[in-house]
C-alpha positions in Angstrom: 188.5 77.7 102.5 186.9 75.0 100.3 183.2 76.0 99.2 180.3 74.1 100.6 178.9 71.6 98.4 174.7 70.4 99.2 174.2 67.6 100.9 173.2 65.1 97.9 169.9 63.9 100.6 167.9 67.0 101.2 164.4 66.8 102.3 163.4 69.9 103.7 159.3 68.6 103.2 158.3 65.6 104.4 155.1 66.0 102.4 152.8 68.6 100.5 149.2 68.6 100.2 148.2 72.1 98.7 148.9 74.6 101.3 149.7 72.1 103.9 153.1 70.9 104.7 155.2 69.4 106.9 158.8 70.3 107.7 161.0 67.3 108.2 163.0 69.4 110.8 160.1 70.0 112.9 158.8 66.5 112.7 162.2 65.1 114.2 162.1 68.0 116.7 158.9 67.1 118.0 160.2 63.6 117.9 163.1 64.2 119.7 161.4 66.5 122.7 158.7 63.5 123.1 161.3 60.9 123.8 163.8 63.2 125.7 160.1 63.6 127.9 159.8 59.7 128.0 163.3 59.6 129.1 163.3 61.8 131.6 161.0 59.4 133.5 163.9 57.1 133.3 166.6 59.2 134.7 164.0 61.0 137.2 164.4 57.3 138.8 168.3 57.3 138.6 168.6 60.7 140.1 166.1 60.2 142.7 163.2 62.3 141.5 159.9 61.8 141.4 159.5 61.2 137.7 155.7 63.0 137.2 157.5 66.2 139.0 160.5 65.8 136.1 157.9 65.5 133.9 155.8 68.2 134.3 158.8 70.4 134.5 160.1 69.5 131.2 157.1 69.8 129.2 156.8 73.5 130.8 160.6 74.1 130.1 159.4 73.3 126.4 156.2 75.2 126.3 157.8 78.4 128.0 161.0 78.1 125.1 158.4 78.1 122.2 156.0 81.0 124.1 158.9 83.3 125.5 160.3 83.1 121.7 157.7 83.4 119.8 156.6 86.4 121.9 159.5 88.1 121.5 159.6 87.7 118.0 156.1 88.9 117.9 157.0 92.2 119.6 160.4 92.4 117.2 158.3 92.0 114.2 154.6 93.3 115.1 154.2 95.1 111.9 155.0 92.4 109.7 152.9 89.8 111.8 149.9 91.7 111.3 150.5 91.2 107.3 151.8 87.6 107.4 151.1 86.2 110.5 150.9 82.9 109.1 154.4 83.3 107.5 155.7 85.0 110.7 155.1 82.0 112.9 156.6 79.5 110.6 159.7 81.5 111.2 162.2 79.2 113.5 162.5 81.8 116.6 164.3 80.0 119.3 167.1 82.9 120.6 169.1 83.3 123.3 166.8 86.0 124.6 163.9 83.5 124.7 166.0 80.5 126.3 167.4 83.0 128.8 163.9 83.8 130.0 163.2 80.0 129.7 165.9 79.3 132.0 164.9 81.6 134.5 161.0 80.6 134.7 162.4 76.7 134.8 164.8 77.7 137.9 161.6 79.1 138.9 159.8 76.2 138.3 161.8 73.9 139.9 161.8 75.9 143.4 158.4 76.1 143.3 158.1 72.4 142.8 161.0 71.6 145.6 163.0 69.4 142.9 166.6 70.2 143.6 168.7 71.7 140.4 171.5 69.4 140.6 169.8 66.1 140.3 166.9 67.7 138.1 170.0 69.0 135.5 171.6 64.9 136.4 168.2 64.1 135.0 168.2 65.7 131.9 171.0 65.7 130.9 170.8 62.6 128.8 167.4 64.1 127.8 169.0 67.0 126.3 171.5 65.1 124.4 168.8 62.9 123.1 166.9 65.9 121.1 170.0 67.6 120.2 170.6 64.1 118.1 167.2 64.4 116.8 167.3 68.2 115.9 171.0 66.8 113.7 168.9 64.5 112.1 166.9 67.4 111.3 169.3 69.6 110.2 171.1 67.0 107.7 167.6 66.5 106.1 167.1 70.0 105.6 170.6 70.9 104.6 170.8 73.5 106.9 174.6 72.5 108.6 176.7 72.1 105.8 180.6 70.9 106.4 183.4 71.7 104.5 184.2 69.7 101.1 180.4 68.3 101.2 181.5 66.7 104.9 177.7 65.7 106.1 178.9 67.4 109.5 175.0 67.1 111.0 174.9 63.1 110.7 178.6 63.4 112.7 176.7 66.1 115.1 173.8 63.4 115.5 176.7 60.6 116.3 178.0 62.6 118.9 174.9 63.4 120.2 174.2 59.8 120.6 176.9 58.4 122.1 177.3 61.8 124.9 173.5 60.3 125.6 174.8 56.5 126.0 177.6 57.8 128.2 175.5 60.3 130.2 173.0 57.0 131.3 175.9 55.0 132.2 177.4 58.0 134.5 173.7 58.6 135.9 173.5 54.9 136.7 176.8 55.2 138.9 176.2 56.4 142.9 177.9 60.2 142.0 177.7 63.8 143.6 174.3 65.6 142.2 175.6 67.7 139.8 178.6 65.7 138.3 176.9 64.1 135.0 175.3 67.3 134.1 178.9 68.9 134.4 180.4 65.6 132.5 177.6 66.1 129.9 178.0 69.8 129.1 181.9 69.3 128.9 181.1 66.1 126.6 178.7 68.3 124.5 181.0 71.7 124.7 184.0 69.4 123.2 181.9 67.7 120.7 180.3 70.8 119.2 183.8 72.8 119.5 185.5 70.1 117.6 183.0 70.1 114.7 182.9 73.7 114.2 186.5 73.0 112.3 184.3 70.9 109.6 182.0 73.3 109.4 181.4 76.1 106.8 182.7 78.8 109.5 179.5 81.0 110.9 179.6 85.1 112.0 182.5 85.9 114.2 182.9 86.3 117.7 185.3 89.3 118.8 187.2 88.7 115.7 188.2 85.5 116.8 185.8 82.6 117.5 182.3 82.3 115.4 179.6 82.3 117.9 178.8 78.6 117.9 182.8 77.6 119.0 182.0 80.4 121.7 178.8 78.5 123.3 180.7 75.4 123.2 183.7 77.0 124.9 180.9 78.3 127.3 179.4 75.2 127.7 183.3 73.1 128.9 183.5 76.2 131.2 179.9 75.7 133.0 180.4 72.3 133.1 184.0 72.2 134.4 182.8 74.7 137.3 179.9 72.5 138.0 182.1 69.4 138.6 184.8 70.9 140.3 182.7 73.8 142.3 179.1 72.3 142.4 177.9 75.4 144.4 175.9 74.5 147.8 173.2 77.3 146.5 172.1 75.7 143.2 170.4 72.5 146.0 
């Protein structure tokens, strides 16, 4: 394996003023959640939604992903908050514990609301593709998904990302089952991020085989190939 060399553009800090800073990654996160939120009143049109209902619902499946994580992180670490709870919380905590529990209050959410799963996950879909461009962006300028040979593997991420986002418009555009460009889009995404992972400097292992991001994206073609083929009556 060929050593990982620094990306030669690294700006972890936007800017420093004494003992305030601001990340660049978080900046372009933030960015990237308020326009996948603008967007979604977009789509909410093309998937036949009322777009203040897909709107609400996505700024609660964001608040819930920060509070569920950073309250499990709390409990994980109370000791240590209690000494540096300012250095605690500017610990990135997003884990699959926390988006599992996210996942279940925004099903929860969306029953309670009446918006029906398959053309709420048709809705944001593009959504989701637009902030995972934006958290690339965020990555490359923090240097934090190096490639192999120097390869700037977060700018091709961010590419991918992009065009996924274009093609999961024009699909939503098009009369389709509900369901079917959220199953398109997860394949899409699953393929690109599988496909990358070669370029990349290789993560922690899964079962000896697979490191654990190949894994999600193998899980992701799966959920997204049942989800075209299947789309399950119950998930209406």
């Amino acid at each position: 394996m060929f050593p990982p060399r620094q990306p030669t553009l690294v700006h972890p800090i936007l800017f420093h003023v004494g003992n305030i800073y601001l990340p660049t990654f978080g900046l372009l996160a933030a960015v990237g959640l308020l326009c996948a939120l603008l967007l979604s009143e977009r789509t909410a049109k093309l998937a036949d939604i009322d777009p203040p209902k897909l709107w609400n619902a996505g700024l609660f499946a964001v608040i819930a992903a920060f509070v569920f994580s950073r309250a499990l992180l709390l409990a994980q670490h109370w000791r240590s908050f209690r000494e540096f709870p300012l250095l605690l919380l500017a610990v990135p905590s997003l884990t699959a514990s926390g988006l599992l529990l996210t996942l279940i209050a925004v099903f929860l959410c969306l029953w309670l609301k009446r918006i029906p799963l398959r053309r709420a996950l048709d809705a944001w879909a593009p959504c989701a593709t637009l902030a995972w461009a934006f958290l690339a962006l965020g990555h490359f300028a923090e240097g934090s998904d190096p490639g192999l040979r120097g390869r700037p593997v977060a700018l091709y991420a961010a590419a991918v990302a992009a065009l996924i986002t274009i093609a999961s418009l024009a699909q939503l555009r098009r009369p389709r089952p509900p369901g079917e460009t959220a199953g398109l889009t997860l394949i899409a995404a699953g393929v690109g991020q599988f496909l990358l992972s070669f370029i990349r400097v290789p993560g922690v292992k899964f079962a000896g085989v697979l490191d654990v991001l190949q894994g999600v994206a193998l899980a992701m073609i799966v959920a997204g190939a049942a989800l075209v083929v299947t789309i399950p009556a119950i998930l209406e």
